[in-house]
C-alpha positions as CSV (number, residue, x, y, z in Angstrom):
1,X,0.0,0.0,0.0
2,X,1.3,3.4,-1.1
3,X,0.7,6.7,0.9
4,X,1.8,10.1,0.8
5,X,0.9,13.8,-0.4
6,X,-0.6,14.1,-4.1
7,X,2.2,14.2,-6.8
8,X,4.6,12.3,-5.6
9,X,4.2,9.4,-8.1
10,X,2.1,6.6,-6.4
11,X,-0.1,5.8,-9.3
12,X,2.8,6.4,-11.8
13,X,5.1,3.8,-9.7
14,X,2.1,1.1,-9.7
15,X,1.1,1.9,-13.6
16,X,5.4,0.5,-13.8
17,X,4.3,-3.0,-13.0
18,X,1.5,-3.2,-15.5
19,X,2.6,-4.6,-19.3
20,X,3.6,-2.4,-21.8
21,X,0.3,-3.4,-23.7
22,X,-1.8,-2.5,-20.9
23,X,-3.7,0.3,-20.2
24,X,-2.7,2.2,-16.9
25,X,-4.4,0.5,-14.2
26,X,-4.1,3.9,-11.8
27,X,-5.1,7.5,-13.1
28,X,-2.6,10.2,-13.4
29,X,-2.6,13.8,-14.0
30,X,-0.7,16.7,-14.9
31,X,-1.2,20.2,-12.5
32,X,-0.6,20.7,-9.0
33,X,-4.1,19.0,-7.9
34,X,-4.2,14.7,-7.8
35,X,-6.7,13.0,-9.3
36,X,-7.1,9.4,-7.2
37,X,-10.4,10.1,-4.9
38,X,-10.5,6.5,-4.3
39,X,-8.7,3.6,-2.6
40,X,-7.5,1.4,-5.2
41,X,-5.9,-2.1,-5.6
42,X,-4.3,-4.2,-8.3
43,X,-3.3,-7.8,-8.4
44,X,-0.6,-8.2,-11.0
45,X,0.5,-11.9,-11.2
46,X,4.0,-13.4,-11.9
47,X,6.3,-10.2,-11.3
48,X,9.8,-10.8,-12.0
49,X,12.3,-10.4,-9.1
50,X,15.5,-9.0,-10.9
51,X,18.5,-10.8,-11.0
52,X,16.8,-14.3,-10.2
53,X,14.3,-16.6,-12.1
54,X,11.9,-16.0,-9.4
55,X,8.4,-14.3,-10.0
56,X,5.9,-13.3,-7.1
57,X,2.1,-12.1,-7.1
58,X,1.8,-8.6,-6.0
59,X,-1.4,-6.6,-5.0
60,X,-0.4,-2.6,-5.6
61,X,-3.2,-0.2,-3.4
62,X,-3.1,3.0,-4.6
63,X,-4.3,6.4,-2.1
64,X,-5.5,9.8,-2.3
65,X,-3.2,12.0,-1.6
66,X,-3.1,14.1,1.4
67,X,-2.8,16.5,3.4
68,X,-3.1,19.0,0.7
69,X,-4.4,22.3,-0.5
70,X,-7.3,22.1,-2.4
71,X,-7.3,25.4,-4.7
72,X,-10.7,25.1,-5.6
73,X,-12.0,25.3,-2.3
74,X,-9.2,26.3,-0.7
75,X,-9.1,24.3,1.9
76,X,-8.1,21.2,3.1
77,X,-11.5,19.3,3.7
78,X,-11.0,16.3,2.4
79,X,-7.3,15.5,3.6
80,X,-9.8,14.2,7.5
81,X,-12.0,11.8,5.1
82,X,-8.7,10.4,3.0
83,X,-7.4,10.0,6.3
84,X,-9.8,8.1,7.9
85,X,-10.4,5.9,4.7
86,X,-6.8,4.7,4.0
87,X,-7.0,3.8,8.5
88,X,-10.4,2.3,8.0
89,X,-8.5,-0.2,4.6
90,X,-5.3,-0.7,6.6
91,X,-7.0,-2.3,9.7
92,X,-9.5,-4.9,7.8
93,X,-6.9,-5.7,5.0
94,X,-3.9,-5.4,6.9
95,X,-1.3,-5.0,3.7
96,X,2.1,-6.6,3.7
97,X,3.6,-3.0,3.6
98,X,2.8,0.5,4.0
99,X,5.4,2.8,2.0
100,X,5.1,6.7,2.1
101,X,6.3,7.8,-1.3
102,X,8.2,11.1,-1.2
103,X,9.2,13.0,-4.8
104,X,12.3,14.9,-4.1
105,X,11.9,17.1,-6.8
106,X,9.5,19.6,-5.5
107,X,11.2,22.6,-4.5
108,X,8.0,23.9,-3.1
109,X,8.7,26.4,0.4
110,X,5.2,24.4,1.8
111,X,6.6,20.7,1.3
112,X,9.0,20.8,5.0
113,X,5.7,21.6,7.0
114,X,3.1,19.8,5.1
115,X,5.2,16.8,5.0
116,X,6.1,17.2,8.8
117,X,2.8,17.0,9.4
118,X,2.0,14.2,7.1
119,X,4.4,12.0,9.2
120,X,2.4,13.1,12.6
121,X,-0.8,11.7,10.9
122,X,0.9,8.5,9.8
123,X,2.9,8.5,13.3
124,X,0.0,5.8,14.5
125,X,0.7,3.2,11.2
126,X,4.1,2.0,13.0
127,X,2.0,0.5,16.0
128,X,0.1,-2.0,13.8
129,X,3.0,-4.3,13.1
130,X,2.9,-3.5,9.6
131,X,6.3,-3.0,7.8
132,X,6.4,0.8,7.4
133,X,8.9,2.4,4.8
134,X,9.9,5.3,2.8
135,X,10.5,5.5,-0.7
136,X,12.3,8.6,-2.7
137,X,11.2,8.8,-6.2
138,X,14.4,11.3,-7.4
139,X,13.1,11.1,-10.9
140,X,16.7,11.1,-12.5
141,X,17.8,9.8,-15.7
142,X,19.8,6.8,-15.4
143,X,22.6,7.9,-17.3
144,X,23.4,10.4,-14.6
145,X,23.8,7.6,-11.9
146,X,26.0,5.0,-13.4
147,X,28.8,5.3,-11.3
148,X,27.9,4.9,-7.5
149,X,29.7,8.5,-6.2
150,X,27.2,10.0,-8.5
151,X,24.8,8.1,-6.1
152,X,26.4,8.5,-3.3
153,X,26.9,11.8,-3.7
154,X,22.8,12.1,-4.5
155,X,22.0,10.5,-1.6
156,X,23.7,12.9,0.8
157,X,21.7,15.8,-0.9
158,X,18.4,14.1,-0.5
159,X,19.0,13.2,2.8
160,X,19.9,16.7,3.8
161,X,16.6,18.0,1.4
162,X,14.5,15.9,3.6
163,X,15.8,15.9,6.7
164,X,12.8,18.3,8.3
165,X,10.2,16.2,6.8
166,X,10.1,13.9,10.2
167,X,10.6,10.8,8.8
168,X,11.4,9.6,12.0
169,X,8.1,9.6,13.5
170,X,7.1,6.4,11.1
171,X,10.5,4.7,10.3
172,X,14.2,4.8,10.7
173,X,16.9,5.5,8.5
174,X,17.5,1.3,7.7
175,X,14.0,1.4,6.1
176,X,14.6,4.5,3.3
177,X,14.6,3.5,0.0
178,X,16.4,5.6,-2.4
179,X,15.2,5.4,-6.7
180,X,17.6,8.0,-8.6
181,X,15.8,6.9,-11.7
182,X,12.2,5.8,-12.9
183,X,13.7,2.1,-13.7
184,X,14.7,1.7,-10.3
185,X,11.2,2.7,-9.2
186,X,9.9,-1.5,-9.7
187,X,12.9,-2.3,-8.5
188,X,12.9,-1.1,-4.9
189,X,9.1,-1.7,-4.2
190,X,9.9,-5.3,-4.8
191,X,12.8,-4.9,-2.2
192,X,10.5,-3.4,0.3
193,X,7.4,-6.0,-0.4
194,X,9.9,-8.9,-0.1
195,X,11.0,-7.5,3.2
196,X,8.4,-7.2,4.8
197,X,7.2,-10.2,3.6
198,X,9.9,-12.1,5.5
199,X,9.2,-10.0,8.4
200,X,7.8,-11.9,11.3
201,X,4.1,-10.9,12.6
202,X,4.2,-8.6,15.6
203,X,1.7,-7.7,17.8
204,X,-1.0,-6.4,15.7
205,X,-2.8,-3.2,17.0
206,X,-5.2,-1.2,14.7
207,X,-4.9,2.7,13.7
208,X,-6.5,5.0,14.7
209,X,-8.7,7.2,12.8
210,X,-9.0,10.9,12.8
211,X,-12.1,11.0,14.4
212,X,-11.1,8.7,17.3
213,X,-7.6,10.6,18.1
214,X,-9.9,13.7,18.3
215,X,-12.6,12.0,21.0
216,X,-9.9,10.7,22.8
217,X,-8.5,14.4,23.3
218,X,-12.1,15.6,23.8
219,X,-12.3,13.6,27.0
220,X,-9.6,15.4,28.6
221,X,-6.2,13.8,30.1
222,X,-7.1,10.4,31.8
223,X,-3.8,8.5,33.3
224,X,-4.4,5.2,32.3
225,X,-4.6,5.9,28.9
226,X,-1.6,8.2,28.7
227,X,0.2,5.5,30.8
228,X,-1.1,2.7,27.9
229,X,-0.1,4.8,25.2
230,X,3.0,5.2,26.8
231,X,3.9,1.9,27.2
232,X,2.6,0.9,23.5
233,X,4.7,3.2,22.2
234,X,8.1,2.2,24.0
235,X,7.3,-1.6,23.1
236,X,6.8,-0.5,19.7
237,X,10.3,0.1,19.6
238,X,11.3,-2.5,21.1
239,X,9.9,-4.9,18.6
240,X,10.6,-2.7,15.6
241,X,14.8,-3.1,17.2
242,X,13.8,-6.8,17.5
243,X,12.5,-7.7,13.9
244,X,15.5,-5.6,12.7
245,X,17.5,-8.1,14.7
246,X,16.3,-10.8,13.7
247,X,16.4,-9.4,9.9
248,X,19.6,-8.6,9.9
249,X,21.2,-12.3,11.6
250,X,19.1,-13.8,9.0
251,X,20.7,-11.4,6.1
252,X,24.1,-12.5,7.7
253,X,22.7,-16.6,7.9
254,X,21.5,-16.2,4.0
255,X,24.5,-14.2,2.6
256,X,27.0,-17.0,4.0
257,X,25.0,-19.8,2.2
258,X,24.3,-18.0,-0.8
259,X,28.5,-17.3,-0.8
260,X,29.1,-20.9,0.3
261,X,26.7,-22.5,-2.1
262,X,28.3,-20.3,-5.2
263,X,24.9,-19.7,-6.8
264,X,21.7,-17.2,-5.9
265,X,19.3,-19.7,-7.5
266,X,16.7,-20.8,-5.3
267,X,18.3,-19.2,-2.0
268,X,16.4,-16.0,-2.5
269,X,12.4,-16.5,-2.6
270,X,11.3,-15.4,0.4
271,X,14.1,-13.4,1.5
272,X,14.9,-12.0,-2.6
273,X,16.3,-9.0,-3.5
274,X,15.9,-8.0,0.6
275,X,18.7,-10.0,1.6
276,X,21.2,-7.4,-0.3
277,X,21.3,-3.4,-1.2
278,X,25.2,-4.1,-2.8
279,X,23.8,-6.2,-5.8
280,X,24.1,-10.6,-5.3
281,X,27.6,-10.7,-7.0
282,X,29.8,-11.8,-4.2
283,X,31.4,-9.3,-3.1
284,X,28.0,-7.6,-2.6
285,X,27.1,-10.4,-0.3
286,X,30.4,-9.6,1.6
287,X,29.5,-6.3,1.9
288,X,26.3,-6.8,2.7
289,X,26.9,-9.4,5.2
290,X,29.4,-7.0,7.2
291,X,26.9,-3.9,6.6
292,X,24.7,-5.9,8.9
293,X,27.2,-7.1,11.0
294,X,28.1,-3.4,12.2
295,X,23.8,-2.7,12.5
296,X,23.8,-5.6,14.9
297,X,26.2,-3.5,17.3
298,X,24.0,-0.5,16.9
299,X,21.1,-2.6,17.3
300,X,21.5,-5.1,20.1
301,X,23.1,-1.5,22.6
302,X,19.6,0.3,21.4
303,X,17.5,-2.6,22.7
304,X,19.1,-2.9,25.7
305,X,18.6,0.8,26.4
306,X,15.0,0.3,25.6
307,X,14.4,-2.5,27.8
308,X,15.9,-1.4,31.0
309,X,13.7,2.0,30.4
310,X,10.9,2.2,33.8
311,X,8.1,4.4,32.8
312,X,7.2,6.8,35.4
313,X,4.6,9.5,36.0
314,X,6.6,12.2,34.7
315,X,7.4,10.3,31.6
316,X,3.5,9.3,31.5
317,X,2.6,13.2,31.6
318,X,5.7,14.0,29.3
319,X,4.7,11.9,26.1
320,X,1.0,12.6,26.8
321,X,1.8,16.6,26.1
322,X,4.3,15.9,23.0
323,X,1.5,13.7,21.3
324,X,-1.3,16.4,22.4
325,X,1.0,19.2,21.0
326,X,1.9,17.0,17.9
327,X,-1.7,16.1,17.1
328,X,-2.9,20.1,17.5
329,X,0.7,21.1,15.7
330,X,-2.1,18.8,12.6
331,X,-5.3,20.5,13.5
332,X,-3.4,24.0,12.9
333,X,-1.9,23.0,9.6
334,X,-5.1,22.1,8.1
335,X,-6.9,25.3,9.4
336,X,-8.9,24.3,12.2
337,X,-9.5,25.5,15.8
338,X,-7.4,24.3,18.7
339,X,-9.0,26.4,21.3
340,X,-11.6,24.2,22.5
341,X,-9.8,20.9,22.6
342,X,-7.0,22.7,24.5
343,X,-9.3,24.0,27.1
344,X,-10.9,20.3,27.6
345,X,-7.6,19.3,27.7
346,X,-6.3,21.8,30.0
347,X,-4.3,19.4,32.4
348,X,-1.6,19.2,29.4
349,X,-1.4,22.9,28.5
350,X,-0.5,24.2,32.2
């Protein structure tokens, strides 16, 4: 499932894995307004995992784009509904993936804040157990990133470009994807899909809609549901550090038999093109075996940090004001009055 503002590329990346006889499956426009209203899914059968023999069925959801401007009305009106349709489809269907699509070419003043607060609104995704990642459609020509400093080199300005856009607050920096050119676009969904694929099933909570974050705030402060939240939200660390664990020992298991057994053939469904970001050759296992190897350090002290954490009632009343302050930091963005929630919320804003 695809997410993210309008024009960023979402229905041009899934319209990639139809045939070049088809006719595109996902509508696409020109201007500065999308045109998807709807939810929308595709099965496309037999997809070809690059570099293997190996093909895989893949279901491609499309989304309306939001939050954005509507210049028409100008407003955001229908960023709330989007919102709560994409939660409503996330908690029955529970897709393999969720991936926020970000186009890095917009130079637009308005993307830092609007995508900042994009990332508050998807902050809740990362609690279901679903693998959550980003992808950066740089819309380059291939020509200009043949030699990897020319990538490298990319990558650093991208990362800097995007570096107010909170990415943090739905997934870390080991679970960015980075296309520098349209044919790369197939390439890393299929990384992403085949990752989470192999991921193992967490606890599963649902999302939670618009509507529901805004009741629960209209109550006022209640301690045991700032203490529950709390807690939910330092063991969704925990078990986001865990899966990446167990990911990467398994990267480091399947790279050393792939190596050992001189051939990728039938080592890689299940585990595919996820098991490497340095290409299959060998040395790309090698380096991708010891780019794990120096994760693990990072991992296994983060953990441990994690799980020796006590929550007290300071930190209770502390991450109960940075989520109220977040969630009216979204109410402000798209136009509407704070004054009333803060007031029945008063506790928080003393």
């Amino acid at each position: 499932m695809v997410i993210g503002r309008s024009r960023q590329g979402k229905s041009f990346i899934g319209n990639c894995f139809a045939g070049s006889e088809e006719i595109d499956p996902f509508l696409t426009a020109e201007g500065i307004k999308g045109c998807t209203d709807e939810i929308t899914s595709r099965l496309f059968r037999n997809v070809e995992i690059p570099d293997t023999k190996e093909t895989i069925d893949l279901t491609y959801t499309d989304t309306p784009g939001f939050p954005d401007f509507d210049p028409e009305t100008k407003s955001y009106e229908n960023s709330v509904g989007y919102y709560t349709k994409i939660v409503e489809y996330i908690n029955k269907n529970r897709p393999d993936a969720i991936i926020w699509v970000i186009n890095t070419t917009s130079r637009n003043p308005e993307d830092e804040g609007m995508n900042k607060t994009f990332s508050l609104l998807i902050k809740d995704f990362k609690k279901t157990g679903i693998y959550c990642a980003v992808l950066v459609n740089n819309q380059g020509s291939k020509r200009s990133f043949k030699r990897k400093v020319e990538r490298e080199k990319t990558k650093v300005q991208i990362q800097n470009h995007i570096k107010g856009y909170g990415i943090e607050n739905f997934t870390d920096g080991d679970h960015i994807y980075y296309s520098y050119y349209e044919d790369l676009l197939k390439v890393e969904v299929l990384r992403i899909v085949l990752r989470a694929q192999d991921r193992e099933v967490l606890d599963v909570k649902e999302a939670r809609t618009f509507e529901k974050i805004e009741a629960d705030y209209a109550k006022g402060f209640d301690s045991a549901t700032a203490t529950k939240h709390c807690q939910e939200s330092l063991n969704s660390k925990i078990d986001s550090i865990k899966y990446d664990i167990g990911w990467h020992k398994k990267r480091i298991q399947t790279c050393t038999t792939v190596m050992q057994a001189d051939t990728v053939s039938g080592f890689l469904i299940g585990f595919g093109l996820a098991i490497t970001t340095f290409g299959l050759s060998h040395t790309g296992m090698i380096l991708a075996r010891e780019d794990s190897r120096l994760k693990l350090v990072t991992l296994e002290g983060e953990k441990t940090m994690y799980e020796s954490q006590s929550i007290d009632s300071e930190d209770v009343l502390r991450h109960a004001k940075e989520e109220f302050e977040e969630f009216c930091g979204i109410l402000t963005a798209l136009k509407q009055d704070v004054t009333d929630l803060r007031k029945r919320y008063s506790l928080l804003c003393d």
